[in-house]
C-alpha positions as a Python dict, from the first residue, in 0.01 Angstrom:
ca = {
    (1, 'X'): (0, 0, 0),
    (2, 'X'): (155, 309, -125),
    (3, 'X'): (183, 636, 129),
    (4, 'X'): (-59, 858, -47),
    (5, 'X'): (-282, 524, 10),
    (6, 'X'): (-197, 519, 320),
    (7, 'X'): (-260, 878, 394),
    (8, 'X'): (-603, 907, 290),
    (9, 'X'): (-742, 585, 407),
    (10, 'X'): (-575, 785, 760),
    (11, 'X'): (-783, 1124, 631),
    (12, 'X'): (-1112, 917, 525),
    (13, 'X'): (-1157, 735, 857),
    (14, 'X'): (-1118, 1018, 1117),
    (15, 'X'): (-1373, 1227, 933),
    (16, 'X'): (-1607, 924, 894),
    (17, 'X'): (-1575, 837, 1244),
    (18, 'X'): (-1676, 1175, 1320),
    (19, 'X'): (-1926, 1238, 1070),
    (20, 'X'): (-2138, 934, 1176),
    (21, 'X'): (-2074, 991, 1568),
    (22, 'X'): (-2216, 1310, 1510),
    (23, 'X'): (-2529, 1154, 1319),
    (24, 'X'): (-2547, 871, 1522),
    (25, 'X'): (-2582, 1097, 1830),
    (26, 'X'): (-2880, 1346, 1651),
    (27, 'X'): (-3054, 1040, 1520),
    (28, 'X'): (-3083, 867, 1933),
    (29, 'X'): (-3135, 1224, 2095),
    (30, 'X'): (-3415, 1285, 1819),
    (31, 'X'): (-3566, 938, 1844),
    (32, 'X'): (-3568, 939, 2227),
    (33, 'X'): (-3707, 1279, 2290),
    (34, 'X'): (-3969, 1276, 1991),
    (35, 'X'): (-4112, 931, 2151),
    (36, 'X'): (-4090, 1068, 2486),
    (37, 'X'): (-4445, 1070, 2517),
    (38, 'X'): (-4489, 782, 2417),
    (39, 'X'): (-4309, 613, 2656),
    (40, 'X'): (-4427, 765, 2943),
    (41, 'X'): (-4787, 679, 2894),
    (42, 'X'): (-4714, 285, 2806),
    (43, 'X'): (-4523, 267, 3119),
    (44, 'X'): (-4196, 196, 3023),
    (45, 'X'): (-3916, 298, 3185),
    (46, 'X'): (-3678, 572, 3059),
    (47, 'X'): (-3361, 320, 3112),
    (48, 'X'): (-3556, 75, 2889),
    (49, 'X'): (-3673, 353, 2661),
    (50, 'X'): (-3332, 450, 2577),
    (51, 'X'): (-3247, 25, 2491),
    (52, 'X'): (-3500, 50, 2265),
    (53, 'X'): (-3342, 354, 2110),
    (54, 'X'): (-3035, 209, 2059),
    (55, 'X'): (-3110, -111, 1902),
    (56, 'X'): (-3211, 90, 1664),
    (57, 'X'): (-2889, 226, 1589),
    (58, 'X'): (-2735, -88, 1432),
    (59, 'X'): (-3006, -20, 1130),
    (60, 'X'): (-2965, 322, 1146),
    (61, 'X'): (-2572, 318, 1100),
    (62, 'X'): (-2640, 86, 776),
    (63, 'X'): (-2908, 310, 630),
    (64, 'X'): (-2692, 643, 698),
    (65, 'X'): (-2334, 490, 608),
    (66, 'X'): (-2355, 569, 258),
    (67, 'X'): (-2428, 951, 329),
    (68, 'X'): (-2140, 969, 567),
    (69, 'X'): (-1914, 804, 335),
    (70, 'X'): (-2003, 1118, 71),
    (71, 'X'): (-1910, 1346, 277),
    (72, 'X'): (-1605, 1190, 452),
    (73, 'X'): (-1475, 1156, 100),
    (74, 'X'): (-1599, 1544, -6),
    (75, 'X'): (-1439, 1690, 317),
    (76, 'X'): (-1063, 1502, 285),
    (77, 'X'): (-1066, 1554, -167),
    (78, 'X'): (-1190, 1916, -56),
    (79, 'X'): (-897, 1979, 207),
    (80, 'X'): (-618, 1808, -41),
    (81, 'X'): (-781, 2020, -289),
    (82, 'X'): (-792, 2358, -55),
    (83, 'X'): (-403, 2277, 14),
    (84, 'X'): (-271, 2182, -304),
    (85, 'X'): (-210, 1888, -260),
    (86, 'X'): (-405, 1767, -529),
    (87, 'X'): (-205, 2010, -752),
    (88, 'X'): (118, 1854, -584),
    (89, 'X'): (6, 1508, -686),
    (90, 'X'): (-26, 1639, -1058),
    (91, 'X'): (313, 1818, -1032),
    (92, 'X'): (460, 1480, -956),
    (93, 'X'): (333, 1291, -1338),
    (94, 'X'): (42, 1113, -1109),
    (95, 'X'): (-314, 1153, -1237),
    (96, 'X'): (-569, 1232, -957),
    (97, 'X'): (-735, 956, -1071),
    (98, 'X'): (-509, 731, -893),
    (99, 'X'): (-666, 887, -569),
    (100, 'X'): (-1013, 747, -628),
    (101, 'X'): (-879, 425, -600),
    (102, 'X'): (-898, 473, -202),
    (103, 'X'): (-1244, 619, -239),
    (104, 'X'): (-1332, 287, -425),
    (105, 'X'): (-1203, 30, -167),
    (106, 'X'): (-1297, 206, 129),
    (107, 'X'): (-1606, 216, -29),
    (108, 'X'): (-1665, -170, -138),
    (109, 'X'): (-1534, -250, 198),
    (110, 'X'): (-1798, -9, 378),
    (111, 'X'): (-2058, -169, 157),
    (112, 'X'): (-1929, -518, 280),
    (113, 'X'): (-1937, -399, 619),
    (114, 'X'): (-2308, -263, 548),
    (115, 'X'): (-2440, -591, 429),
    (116, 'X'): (-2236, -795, 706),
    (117, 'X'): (-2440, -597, 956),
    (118, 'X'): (-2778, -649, 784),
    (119, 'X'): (-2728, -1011, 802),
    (120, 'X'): (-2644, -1010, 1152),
    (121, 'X'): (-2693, -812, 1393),
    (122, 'X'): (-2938, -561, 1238),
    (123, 'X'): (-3220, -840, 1198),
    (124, 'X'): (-3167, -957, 1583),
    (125, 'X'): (-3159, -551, 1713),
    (126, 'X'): (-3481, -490, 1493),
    (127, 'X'): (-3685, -758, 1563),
    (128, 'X'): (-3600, -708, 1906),
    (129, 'X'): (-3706, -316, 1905),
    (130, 'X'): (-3984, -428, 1710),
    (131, 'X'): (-4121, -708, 1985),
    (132, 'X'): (-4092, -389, 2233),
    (133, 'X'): (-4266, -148, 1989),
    (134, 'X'): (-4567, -335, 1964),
    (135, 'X'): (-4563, -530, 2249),
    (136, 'X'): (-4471, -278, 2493),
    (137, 'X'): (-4513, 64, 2357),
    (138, 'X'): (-4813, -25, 2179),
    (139, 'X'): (-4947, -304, 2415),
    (140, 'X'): (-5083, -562, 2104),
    (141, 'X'): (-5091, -837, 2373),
    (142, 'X'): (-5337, -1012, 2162),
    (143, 'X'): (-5090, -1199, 1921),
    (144, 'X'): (-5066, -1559, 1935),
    (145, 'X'): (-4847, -1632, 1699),
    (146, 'X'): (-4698, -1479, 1438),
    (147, 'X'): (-4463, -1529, 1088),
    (148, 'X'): (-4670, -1710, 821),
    (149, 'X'): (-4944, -1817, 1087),
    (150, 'X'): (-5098, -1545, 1206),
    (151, 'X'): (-5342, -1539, 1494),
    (152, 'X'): (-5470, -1288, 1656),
    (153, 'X'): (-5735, -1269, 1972),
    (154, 'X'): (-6016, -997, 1873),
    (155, 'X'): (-6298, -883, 2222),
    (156, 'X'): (-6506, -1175, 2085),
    (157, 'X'): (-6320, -1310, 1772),
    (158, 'X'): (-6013, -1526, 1665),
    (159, 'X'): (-5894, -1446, 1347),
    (160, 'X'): (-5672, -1666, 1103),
    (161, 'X'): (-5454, -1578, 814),
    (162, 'X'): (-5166, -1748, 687),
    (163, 'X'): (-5032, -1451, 461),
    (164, 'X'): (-5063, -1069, 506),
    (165, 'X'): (-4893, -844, 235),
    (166, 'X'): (-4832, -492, 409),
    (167, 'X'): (-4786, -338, 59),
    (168, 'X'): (-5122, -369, -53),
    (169, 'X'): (-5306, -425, 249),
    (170, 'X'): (-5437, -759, 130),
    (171, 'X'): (-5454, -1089, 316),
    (172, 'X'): (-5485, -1426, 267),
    (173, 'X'): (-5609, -1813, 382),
    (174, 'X'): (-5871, -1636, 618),
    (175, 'X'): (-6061, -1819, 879),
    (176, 'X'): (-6231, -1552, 1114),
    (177, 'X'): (-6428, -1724, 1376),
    (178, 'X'): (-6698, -1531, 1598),
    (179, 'X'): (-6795, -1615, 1940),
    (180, 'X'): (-7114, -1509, 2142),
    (181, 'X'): (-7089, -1401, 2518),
    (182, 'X'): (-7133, -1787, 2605),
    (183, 'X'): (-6780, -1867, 2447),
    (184, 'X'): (-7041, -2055, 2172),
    (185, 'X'): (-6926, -2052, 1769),
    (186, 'X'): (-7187, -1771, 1677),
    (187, 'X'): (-7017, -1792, 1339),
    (188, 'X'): (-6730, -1908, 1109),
    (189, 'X'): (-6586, -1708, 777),
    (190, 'X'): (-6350, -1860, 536),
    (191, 'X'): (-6262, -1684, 260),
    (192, 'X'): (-5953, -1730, 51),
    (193, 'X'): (-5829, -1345, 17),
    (194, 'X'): (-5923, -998, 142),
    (195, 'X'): (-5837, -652, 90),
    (196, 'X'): (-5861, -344, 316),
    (197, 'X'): (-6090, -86, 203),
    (198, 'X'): (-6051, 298, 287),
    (199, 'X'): (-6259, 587, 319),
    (200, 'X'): (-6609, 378, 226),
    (201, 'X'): (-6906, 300, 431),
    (202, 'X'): (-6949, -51, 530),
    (203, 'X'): (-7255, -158, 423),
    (204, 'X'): (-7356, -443, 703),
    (205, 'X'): (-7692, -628, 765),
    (206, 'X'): (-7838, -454, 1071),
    (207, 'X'): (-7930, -732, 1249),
    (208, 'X'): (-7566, -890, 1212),
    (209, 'X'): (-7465, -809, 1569),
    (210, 'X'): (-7149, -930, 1530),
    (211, 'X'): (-7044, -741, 1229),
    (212, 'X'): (-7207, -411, 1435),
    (213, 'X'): (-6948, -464, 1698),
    (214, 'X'): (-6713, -368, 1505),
    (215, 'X'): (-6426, -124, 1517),
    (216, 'X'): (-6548, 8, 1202),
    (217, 'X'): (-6227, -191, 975),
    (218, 'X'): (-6377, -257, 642),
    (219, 'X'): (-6257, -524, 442),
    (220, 'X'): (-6339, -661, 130),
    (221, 'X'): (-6329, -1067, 120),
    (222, 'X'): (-6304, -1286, -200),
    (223, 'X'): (-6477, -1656, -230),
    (224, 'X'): (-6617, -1630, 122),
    (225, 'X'): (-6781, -1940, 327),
    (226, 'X'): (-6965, -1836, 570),
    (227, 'X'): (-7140, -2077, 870),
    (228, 'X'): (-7398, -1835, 1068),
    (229, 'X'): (-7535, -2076, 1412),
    (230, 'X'): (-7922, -2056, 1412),
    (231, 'X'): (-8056, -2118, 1762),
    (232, 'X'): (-8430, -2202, 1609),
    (233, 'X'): (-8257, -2445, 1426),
    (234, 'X'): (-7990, -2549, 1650),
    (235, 'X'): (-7744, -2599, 1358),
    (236, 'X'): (-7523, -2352, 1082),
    (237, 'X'): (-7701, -2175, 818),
    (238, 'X'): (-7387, -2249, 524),
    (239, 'X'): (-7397, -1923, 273),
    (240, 'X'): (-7123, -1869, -11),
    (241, 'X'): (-7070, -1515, -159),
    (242, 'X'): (-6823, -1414, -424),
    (243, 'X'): (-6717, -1143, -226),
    (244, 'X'): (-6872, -979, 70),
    (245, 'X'): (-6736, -636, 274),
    (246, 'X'): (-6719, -737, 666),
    (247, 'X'): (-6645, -494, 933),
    (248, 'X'): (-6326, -650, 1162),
    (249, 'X'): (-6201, -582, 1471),
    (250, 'X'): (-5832, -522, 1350),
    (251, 'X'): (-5676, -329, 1061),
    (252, 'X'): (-5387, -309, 866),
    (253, 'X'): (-5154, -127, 1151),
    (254, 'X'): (-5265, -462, 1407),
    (255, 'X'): (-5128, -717, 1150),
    (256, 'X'): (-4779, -510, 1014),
    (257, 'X'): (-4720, -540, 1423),
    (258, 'X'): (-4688, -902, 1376),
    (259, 'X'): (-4563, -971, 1020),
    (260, 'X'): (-4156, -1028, 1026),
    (261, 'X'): (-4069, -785, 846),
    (262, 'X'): (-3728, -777, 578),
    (263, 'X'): (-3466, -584, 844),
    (264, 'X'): (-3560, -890, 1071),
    (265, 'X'): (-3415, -1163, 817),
    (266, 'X'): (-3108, -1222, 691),
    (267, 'X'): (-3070, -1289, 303),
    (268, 'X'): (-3091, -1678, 340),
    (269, 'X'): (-3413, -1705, 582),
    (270, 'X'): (-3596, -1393, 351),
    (271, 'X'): (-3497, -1631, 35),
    (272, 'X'): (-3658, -1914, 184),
    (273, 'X'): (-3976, -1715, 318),
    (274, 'X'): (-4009, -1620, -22),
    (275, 'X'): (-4011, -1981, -167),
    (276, 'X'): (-4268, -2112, 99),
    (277, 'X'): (-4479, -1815, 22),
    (278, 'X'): (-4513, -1883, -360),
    (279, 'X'): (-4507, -2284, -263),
    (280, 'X'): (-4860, -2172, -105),
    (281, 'X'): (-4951, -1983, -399),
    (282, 'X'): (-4904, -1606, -248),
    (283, 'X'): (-4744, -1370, -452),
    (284, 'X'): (-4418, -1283, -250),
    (285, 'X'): (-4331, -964, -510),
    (286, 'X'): (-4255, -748, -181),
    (287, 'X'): (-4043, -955, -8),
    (288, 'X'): (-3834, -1069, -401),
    (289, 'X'): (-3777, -657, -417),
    (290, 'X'): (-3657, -636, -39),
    (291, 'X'): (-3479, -969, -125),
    (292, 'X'): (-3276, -772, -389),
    (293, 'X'): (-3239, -436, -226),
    (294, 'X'): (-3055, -644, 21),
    (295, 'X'): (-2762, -660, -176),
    (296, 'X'): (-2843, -362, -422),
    (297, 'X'): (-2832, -117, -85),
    (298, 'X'): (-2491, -188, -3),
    (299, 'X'): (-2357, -98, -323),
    (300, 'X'): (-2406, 284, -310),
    (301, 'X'): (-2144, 294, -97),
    (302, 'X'): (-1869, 286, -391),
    (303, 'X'): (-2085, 538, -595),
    (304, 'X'): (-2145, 760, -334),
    (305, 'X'): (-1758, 714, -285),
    (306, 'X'): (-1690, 807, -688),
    (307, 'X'): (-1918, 1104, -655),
    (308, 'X'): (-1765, 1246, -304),
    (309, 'X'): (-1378, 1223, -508),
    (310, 'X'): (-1536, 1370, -833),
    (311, 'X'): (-1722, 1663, -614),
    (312, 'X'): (-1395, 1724, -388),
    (313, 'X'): (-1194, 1762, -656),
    (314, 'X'): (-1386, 2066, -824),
    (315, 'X'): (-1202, 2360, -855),
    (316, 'X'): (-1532, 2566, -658),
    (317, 'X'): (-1458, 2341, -402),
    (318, 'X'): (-1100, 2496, -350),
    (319, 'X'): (-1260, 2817, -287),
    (320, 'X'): (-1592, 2660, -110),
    (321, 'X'): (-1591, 2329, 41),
    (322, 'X'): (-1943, 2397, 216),
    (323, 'X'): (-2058, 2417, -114),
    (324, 'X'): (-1916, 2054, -197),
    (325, 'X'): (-2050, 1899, 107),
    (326, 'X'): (-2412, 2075, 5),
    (327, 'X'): (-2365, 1855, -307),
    (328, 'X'): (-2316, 1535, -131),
    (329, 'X'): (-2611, 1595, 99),
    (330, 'X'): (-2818, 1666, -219),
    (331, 'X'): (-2682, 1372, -423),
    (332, 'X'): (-2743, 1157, -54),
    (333, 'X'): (-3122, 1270, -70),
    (334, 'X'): (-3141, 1229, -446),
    (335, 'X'): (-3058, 913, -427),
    (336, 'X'): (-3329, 810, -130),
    (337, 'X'): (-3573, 940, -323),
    (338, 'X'): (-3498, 745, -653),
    (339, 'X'): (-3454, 426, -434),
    (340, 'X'): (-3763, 481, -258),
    (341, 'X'): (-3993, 546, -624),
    (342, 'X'): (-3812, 258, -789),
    (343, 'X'): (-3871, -12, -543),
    (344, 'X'): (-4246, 161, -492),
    (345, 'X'): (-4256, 10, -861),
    (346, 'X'): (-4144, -288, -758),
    (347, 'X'): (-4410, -313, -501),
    (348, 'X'): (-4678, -240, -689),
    (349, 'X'): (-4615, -499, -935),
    (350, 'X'): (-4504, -209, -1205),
    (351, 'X'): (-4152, -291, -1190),
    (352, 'X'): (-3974, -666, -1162),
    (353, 'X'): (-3792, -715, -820),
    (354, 'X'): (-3471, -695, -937),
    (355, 'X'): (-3481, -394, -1192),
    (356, 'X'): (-3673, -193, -918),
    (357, 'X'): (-3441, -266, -641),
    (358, 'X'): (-3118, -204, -843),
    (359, 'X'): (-3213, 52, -1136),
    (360, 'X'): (-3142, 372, -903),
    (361, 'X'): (-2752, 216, -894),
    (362, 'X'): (-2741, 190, -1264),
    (363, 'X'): (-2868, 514, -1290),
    (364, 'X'): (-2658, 698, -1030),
    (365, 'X'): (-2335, 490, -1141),
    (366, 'X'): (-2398, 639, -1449),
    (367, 'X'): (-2395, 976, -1378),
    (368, 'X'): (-2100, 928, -1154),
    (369, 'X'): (-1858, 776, -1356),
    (370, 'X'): (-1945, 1047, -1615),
    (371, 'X'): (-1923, 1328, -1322),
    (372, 'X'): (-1568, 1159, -1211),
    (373, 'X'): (-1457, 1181, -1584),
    (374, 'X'): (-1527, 1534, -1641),
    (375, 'X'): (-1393, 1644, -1276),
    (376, 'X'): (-1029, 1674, -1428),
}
């Protein structure tokens, strides 16, 4: 490893260090004081409160590492730049572009580190905040069991679903059973798939008292089965609808609080909850774009790296480093929000997994490699 090498591997990681110790420490201050509240009225002690904080931070290091590494690499190209020792390296018959070369390994090694933590300790720290969330903060002591299963213990219902897609707010393999004030089956509904419905008004046979109890959640179920106990009769009236709206006593918030979610799983268990999913013929087009974005995340860390060595060594930035950093902030936001809108399209179906999880690193490589080229 040569001494310019040397040197700004040296330069990179004290300004990274303090870059993301000074994010690190806004992000828990912010979270803790926000959610103050919060934890006062569910009981929970401040001690505890602040755990829960920080096993947040393992997620929140890998989801802000690639904006520190911009800026680490802006600030120590903007100071070589500011002190000419950029223009020194020149003098000496070496192209500047031998100094990316840093920028590049520190950032593949970052992004290594990035998806490293996501497979360890980020889904153990998440699904651990998570299980205090909403079974602490929150109180949803009603959950039975969770993952593919779900069951869930309603005022005077058990429901039943073996998938839930938080995307789309649909579920499916439903089994809802309703019980009277005797503990008595009042009623059993199968159906094989629902879908939440917003903003309409449930329209509900008045004398249904069990659908009348509800909380007012409308969904709308597919190929329902539906066994209503007549006491005249003293057995189940059996009626079949193609679909039928039902008023529940959960929505889409009670089930997201016990769906595993992506952060919790590393890339092997989220790869083989995908394949029992589609085994049970569920789509599993979320979790195949989160499946992706697993290892398409980590890799902005070497173009953020290429952009922070093409920004620092701008001639404005000589005479204005603020001004460089402002860039990488900008190109660190740009970039969330082309992530975010690509794998949206990938969500809804628009996009396939793996184009909508990666396409924002095509595009921003790109650009780059075509700002890096044109920085000299």
């Amino acid at each position: 490893m040569s001494i310019l090498t040397q040197y700004w591997i040296k330069e990179f990681s004290r300004f990274f260090l303090i870059i993301q110790t000074i994010v690190m420490s806004i992000f828990i201050s912010v979270d803790y004081l926000t959610n103050l509240d919060k934890f006062l009225k569910s009981g929970i002690s401040l001690i505890s409160a602040l755990g829960y904080v920080l096993l947040k931070t393992p997620f929140m290091f890998v989801q802000l590492t690639p904006a520190g590494i911009i800026l680490a690499v802006v600030t120590v190209f903007g100071l070589m730049n500011r002190n000419n020792e950029l223009l020194a390296i020149r003098a000496g018959g070496i192209s500047t572009y031998y100094m990316v070369m840093p920028a590049v390994i520190t950032g593949i090694s970052l992004g290594l580190l990035m998806f490293f933590l996501g497979e360890t300790v980020v889904p153990l720290t998440m699904s651990k905040a998570n299980h205090i969330k909403y079974s602490v903060i929150k109180k949803n002591r009603n959950v039975y069991a969770v993952r593919e299963n779900i069951w869930i213990k309603g005022d005077s219902s058990i429901y039943h679903f073996r998938y839930f897609n938080p995307t789309d707010k649909t579920i499916a393999g439903i089994t809802i059973t309703f019980l009277d004030k005797n503990f008595k089956i009042s009623k059993r509904v199968d159906a094989d798939n629902g879908q939440f419905q917003e903003n309409k008004n449930l329209k509900t046979n008045e004398a249904d008292t069990t659908i009348r109890q509800s909380k007012n959640s409308k969904w709308l179920l597919y190929r329902v089965l539906e066994q209503t106990f007549d006491k005249k009769i003293q057995d189940f009236i059996i009626k079949e609808y193609d679909q039928k709206e039902i008023g529940l006593e959960l929505n889409p918030d009670d089930l997201k609080a016990v769906v595993k979610k992506a952060e919790e799983m590393d890339f092997r268990e989220l790869a083989a909850h995908i394949k029992k999913v589609e085994n049970e013929g569920y789509d599993a087009t979320t979790y195949k774009v989160d499946l992706f974005g697993k290892t398409a995340f980590p890799f902005i860390c070497v173009i953020m790296s290429i952009i922070g060595a093409a920004t620092g060594m701008r001639r404005f930035v000589k005479e204005n480093l603020a001004f460089g950093i402002t860039i990488g902030i900008i190109a660190s936001f740009l970039y969330w929000i082309v992530y975010g809108f690509s794998t949206s399209l990938g969500y809804a179906r628009m996009l396939p997994p793996f184009i909508s999880a990666w396409s924002a690193n095509f595009l921003f490589l790109c650009g780059a490699l075509i700002y890096l080229l044109n920085s000299e």
